[in-house]
C-alpha positions as CSV (number, residue, x, y, z in Angstrom):
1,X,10.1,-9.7,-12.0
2,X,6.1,-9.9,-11.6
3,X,4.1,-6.7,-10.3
4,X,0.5,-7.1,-9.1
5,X,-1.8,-4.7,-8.0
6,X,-5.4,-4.4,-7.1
7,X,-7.9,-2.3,-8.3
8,X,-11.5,-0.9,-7.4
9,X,-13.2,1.1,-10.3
10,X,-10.0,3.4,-11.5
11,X,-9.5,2.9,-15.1
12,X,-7.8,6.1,-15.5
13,X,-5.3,5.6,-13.0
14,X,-4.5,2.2,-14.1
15,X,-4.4,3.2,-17.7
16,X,-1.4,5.4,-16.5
17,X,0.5,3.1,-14.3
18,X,0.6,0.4,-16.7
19,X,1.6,2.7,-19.6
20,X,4.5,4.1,-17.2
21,X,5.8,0.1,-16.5
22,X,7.9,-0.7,-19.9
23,X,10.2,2.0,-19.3
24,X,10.6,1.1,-15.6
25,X,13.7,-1.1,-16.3
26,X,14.4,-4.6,-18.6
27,X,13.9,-6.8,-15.3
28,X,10.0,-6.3,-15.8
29,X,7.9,-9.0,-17.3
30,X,4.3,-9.0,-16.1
31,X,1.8,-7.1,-14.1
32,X,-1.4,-9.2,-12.5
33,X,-4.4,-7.1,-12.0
34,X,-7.2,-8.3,-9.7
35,X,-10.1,-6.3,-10.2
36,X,-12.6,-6.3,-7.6
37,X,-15.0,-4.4,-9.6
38,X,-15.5,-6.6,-12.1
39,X,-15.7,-3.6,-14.4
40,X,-15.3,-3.9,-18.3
41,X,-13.7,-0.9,-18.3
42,X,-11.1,-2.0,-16.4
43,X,-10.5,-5.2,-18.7
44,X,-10.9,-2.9,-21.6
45,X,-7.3,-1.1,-19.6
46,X,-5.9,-4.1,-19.4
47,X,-6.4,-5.5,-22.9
48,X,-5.2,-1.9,-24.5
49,X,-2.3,-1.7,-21.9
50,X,1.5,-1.3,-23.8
51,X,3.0,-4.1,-21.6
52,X,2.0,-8.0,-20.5
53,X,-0.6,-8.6,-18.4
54,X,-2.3,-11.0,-16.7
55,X,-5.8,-9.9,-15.7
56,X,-8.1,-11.3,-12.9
57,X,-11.9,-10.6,-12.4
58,X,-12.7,-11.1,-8.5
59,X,-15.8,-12.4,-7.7
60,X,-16.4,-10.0,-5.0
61,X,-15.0,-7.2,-3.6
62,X,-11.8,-8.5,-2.0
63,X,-10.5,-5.2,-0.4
64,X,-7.0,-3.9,-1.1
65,X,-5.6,-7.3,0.9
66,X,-7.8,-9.4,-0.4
67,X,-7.2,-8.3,-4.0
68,X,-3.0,-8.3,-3.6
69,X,-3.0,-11.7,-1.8
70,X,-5.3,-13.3,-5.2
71,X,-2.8,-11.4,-7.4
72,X,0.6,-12.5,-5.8
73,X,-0.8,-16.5,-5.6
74,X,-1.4,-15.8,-9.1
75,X,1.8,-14.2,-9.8
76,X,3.6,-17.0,-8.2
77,X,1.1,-19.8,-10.5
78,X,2.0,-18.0,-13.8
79,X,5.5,-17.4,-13.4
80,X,6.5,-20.2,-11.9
81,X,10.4,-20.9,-10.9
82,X,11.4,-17.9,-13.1
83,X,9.9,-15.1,-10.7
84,X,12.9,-13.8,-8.4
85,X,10.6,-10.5,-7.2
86,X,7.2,-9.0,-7.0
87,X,6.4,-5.6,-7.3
88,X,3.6,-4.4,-5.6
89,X,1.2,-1.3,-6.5
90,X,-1.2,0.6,-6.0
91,X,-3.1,1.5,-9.1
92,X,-2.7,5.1,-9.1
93,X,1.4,4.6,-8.8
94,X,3.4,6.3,-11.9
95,X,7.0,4.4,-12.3
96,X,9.5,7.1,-13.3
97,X,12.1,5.6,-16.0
98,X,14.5,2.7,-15.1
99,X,12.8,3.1,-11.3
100,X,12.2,-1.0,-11.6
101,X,16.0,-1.9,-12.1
102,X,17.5,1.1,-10.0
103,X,15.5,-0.8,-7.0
104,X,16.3,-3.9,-7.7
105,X,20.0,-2.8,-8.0
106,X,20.0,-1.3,-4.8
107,X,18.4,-4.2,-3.3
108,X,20.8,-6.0,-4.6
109,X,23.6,-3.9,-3.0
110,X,22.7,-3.4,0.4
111,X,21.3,-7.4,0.5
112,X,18.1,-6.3,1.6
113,X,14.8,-8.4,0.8
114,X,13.0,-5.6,-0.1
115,X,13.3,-1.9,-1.7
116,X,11.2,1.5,-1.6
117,X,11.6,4.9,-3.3
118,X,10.8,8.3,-2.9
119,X,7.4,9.2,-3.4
120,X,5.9,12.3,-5.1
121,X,2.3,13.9,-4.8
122,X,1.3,15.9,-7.6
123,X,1.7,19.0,-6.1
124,X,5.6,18.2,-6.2
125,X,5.9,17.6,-2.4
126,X,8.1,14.2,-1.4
127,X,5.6,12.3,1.1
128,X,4.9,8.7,2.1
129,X,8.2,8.1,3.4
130,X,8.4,4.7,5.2
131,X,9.4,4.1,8.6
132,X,13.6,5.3,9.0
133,X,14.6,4.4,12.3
134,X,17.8,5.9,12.0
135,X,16.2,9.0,11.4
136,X,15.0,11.4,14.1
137,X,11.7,12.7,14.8
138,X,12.4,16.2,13.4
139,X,14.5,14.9,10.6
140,X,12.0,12.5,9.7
141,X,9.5,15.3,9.1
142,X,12.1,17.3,7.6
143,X,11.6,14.8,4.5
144,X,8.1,15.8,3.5
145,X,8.8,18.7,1.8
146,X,9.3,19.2,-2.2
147,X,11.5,17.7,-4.4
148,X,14.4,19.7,-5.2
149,X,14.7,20.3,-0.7
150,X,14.4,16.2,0.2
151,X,17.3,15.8,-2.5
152,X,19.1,17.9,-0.3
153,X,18.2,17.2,2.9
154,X,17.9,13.5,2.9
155,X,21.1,11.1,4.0
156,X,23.6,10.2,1.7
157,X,23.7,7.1,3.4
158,X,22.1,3.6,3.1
159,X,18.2,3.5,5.5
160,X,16.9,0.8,6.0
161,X,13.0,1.0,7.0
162,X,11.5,-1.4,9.3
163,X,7.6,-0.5,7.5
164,X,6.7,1.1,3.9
165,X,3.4,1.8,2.2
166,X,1.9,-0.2,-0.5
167,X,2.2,2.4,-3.1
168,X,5.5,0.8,-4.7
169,X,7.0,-2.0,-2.9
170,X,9.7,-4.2,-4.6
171,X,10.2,-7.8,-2.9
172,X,12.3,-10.7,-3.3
173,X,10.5,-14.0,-3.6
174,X,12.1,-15.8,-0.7
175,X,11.1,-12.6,1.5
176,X,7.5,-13.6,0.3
177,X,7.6,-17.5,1.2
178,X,9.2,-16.5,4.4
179,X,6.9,-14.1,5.6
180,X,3.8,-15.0,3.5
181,X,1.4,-13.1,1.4
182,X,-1.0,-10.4,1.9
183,X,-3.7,-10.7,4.6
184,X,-7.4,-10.4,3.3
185,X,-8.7,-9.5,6.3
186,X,-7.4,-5.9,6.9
187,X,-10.6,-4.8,4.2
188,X,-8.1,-1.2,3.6
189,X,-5.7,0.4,5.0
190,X,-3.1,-1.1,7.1
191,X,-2.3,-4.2,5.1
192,X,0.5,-2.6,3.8
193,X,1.6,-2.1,7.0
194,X,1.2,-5.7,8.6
195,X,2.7,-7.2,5.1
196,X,6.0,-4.7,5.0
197,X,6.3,-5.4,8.8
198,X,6.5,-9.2,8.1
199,X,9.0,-8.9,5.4
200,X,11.3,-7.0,7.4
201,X,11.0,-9.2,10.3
202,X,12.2,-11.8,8.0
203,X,15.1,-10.0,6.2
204,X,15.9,-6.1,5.7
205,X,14.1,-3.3,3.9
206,X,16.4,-0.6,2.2
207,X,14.8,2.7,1.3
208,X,16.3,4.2,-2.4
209,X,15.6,7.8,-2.3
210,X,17.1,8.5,-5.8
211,X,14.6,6.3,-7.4
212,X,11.0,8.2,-7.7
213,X,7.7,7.0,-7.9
214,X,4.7,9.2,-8.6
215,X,1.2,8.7,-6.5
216,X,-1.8,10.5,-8.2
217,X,-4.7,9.3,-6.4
218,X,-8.5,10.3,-8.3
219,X,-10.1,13.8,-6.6
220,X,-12.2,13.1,-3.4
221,X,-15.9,13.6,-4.1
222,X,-19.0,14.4,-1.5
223,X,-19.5,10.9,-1.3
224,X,-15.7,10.0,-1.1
225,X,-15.4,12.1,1.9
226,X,-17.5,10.1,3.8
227,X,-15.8,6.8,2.5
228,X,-12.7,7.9,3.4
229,X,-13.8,9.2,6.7
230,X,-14.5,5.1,7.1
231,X,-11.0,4.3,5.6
232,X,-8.9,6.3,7.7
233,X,-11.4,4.9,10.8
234,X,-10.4,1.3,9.5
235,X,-6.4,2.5,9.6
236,X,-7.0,3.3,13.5
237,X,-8.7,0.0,14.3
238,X,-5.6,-1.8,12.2
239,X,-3.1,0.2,13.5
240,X,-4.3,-1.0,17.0
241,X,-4.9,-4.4,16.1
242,X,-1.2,-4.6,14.4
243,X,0.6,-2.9,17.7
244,X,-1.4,-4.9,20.5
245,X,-1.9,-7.9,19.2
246,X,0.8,-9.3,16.6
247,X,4.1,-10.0,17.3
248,X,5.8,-8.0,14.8
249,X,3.8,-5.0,15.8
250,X,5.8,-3.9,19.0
251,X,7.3,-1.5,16.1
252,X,4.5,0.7,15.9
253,X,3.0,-0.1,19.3
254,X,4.3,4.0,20.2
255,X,3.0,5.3,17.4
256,X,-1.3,4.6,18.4
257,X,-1.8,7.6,20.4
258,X,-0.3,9.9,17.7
259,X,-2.7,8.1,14.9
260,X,-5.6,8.6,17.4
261,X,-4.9,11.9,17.9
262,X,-4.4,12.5,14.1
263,X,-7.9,11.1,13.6
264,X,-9.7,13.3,16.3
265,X,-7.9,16.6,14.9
266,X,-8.6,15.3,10.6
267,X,-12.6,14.6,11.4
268,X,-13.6,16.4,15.0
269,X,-15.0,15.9,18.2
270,X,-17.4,14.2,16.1
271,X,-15.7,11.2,15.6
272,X,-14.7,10.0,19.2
273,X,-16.6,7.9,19.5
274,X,-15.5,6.0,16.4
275,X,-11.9,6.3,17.4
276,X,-12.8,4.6,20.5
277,X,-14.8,1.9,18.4
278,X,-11.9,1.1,16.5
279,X,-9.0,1.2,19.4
280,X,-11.2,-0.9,21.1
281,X,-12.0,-3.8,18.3
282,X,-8.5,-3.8,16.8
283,X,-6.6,-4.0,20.7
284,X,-9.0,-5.8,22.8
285,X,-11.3,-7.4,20.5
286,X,-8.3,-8.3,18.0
287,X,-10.0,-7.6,15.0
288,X,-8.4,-6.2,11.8
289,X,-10.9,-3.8,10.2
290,X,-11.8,-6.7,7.6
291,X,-13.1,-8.9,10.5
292,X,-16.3,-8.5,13.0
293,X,-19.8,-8.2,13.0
294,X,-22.9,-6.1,13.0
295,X,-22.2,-2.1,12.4
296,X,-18.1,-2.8,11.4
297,X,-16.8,0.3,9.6
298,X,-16.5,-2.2,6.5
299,X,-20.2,-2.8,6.7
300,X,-21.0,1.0,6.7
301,X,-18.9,1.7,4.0
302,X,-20.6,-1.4,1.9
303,X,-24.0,0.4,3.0
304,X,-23.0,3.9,1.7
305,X,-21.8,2.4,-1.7
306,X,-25.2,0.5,-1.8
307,X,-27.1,3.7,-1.0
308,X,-25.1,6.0,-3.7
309,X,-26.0,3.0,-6.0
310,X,-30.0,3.6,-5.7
311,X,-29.8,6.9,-5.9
């Protein structure tokens, strides 16, 4: 078993994630890192790190589907025939103790393709739940809450999800050559979505709510704001472009009015005309957020990098 993850600029977080992999479960062998900062510091992370690694320096900054997509065609290069799953992170994912083999177990039981746990904020509150559905509208909300409740409130029984974040995704390798690898053209936000979407069009997706996997993601700064105000504009215009325009995405075709409206209520009244920007270039123009030209939201978030840089 190979993980990969990509990573922008977060040695801290990596530092923790890789430190929390050896205890994950005997099935793990590697990690690939793709940095798309070319930072030393993050090389310096890898080097230190208490596991193997494989590191790889991007040459540019591939995005989040860029950066998996070089890491799993170099996951599948390096270990060769003997790689049976990858397990894809985010780098600012913390693997609980035996999480790796309890997932691959479970996989294993239900003869799914593909596995996802619980995941845990660090306030304590159960979150990022992937798509259940066998599970209710009400329910389904009913999961988000902390720890000690979702053990008691969520199904005893086996769910299978049809979509999952990226934050901890365990795969089998045929899953991968049937449904392919990561897109680099979705820049953030939404790759996860298209990939998981593929994966359980080809086979089955079993969610393991026993197994937990921490996300700690960095504080947001002045600066980040406004970044992520472009990252969660890029997640409308891939959302569209994934329900309108690809053939797996009639899953989450219903689900585009409740992400616009989301957006509208998150940033204001301010931000319509953005939201009709991106509905409009990810389900008439079919363009994921990686893709276009002239004032994209990728190249205004490549401007207000370059900015915070001269200043």
């Amino acid at each position: 078993m190979v993980a990969v993850t990509a990573t922008y600029r977060r040695p801290k977080e990596l530092a923790r994630l890789l430190e929390s992999l050896p205890a994950s479960g005997k099935s793990f062998q590697l990690i690939v890192v793709v940095d798309n900062s070319a930072d030393e510091a993050i090389k310096r992370v890898v080097d230190a790190a208490p596991c193997r690694t494989h590191y790889v320096r991007a040459e540019s900054n591939l995005g989040c589907g860029g950066g998996l997509r070089l890491a799993e065609e170099t996951a599948m290069e390096v270990a060769g025939a003997e790689l049976t799953h990858l397990l894809i992170l985010d780098d600012d994912a913390v693997l609980s103790p035996g999480a790796l083999d309890r997932l691959v177990g479970a996989m294993s039981t239900a003869d799914a393709t593909a596995a996802y746990p619980a995941v845990m904020s660090e306030s304590g509150l159960v979150g990022w739940t992937p798509g259940l559905p066998e599970i209710s509208r009400r329910d389904y909300h009913r999961l988000n809450v902390p720890l000690a409740l979702f053990r008691e409130r969520c199904p005893r029984t086996t769910l299978y999800f049809t979509w999952a974040p990226g934050i901890c995704l365990l795969v089998s390798r045929a899953a991968i050559v049937a449904a392919g690898y990561h897109r680099d053209d979705f820049w953030i936000r939404g790759e996860d979505l298209d990939f998981s979407l593929r994966i359980t069009s080809a086979g089955r997706g079993v969610f393991v709510p026993e197994v937990l996997v921490e996300h700690l993601p960095p504080p947001m700064t002045s600066v980040g704001s406004q970044g992520e105000y472009l990252k969660h504009c890029a997640m409308l215009q891939n959302v569209a472009y994934i329900g309108c325009r690809l053939p797996h995405g009639h899953v989450i075709r219903k689900t585009i009015p409740g992400n616009t409206l989301r957006f509208l209520r998150t940033w204001g009244a301010k931000s319509l005309g953005d939201a009709l920007r991106a509905l409009w270039r990810g389900a008439v123009q079919s363009h994921p957020a990686g893709k276009g030209e002239g004032d994209t939201f990728l190249q205004r978030s490549a401007n207000l990098h370059s900015t915070k840089n001269v200043k």
